[in-house]
N, C-alpha and C positions, 0 to 999 in steps of 0.2 A: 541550466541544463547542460549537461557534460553528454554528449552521444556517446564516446567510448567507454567513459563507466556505464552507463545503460547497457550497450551491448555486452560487456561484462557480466553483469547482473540479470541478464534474461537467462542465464543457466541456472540459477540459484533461485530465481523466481518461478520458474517452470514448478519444479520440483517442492518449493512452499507452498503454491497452491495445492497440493493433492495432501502433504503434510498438517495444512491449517484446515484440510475441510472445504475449503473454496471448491475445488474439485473433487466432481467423485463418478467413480467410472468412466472416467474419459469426459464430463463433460461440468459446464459449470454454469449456473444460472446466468442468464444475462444483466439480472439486477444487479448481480457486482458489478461487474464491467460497466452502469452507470455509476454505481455508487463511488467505482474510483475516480470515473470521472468529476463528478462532485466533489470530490476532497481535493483533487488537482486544484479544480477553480478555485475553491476557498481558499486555500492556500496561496493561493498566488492573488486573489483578488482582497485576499483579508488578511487576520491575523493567523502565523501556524498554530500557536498555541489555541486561539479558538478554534481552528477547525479539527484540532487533535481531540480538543473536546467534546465539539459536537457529536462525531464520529463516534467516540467511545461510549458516548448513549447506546444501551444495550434496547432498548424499547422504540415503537415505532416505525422502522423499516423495513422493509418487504426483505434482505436479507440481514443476517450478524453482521454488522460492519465493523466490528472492533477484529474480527477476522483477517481483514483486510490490515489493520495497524498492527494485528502481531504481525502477519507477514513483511509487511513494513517494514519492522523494526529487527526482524530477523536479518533481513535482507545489509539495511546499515551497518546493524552490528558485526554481520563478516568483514566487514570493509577495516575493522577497527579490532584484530584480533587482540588479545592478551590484556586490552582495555575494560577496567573494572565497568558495570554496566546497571541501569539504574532497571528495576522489575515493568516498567512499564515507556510506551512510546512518547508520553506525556510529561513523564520524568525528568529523560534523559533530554529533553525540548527546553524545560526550565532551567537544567543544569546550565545545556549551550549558551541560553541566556542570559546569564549568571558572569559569563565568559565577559560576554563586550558583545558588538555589533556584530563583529567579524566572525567573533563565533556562530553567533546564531545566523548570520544570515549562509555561512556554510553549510549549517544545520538544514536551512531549510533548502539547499542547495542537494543535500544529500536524501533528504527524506521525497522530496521529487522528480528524484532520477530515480528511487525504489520503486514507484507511483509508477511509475512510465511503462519501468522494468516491468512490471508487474500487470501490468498491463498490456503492454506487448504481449508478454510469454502467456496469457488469457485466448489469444488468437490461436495456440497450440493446442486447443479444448476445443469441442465442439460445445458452442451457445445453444443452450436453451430456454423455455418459458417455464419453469417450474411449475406454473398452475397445467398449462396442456402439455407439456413435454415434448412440444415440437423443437424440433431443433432451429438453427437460426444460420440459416445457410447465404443469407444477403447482410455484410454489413457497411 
């Protein structure tokens, strides 16, 4: 975890979420905001590539979470301008691994600070319950 790329990245993350759908009209389900937190853990408690996978299950969770990995992956890729770029967050994860260690454990160095990013700038939304629409004013 790099804190100043993070901080870096809460501007670009702000504005991906309203972009990807995460947010809308100022506010954003609170089920993202677990469901990034669950990618964090697995990530750091597992493999990245499995939990790139899990995630991209389009079926079974209370929100899109592949939502969350475009935004991801948007997020890294500014980091890496003019660099040719694979269609998917999962892709470009095999490519780095393809590298050697060093790549990939950059990689997942990189994809966790978007995560964070990304999750900080989530605080900028007012949280809601999608099912009652209350908002979420304690967290």
């Amino acid at each position: 975890m790099n804190k100043r790329v993070i901080n870096d990245e809460i501007e670009s993350a702000y504005s991906l979420l309203a972009q990807h759908g995460i947010a809308q009209d100022g506010k954003i389900d609170r089920a993202f905001r677990g469901q990034i937190s669950s990618f964090g853990a697995a990530i750091t408690m597992g493999s990245l590539l499995a939990a790139i996978a899990y995630f991209s299950k389009r079926a079974g969770a209370s929100v899109e979470r592949q939502l969350i990995l475009a935004a991801i992956y948007d997020i890294v890729k500014s980091r890496h301008e003019g660099e040719q770029f694979h269609e998917t967050l999962f892709e470009y994860a095999i490519e780095r691994k393809k590298r050697g260690m060093s790549a990939e454990r950059d990689c997942k160095e990189e994809i966790l600070n978007a995560a964070i990013a990304l999750k900080l700038a989530m605080n900028l939304y007012e949280l809601v319950d999608k099912k009652a629409g209350e908002s979420d004013e304690v967290q």
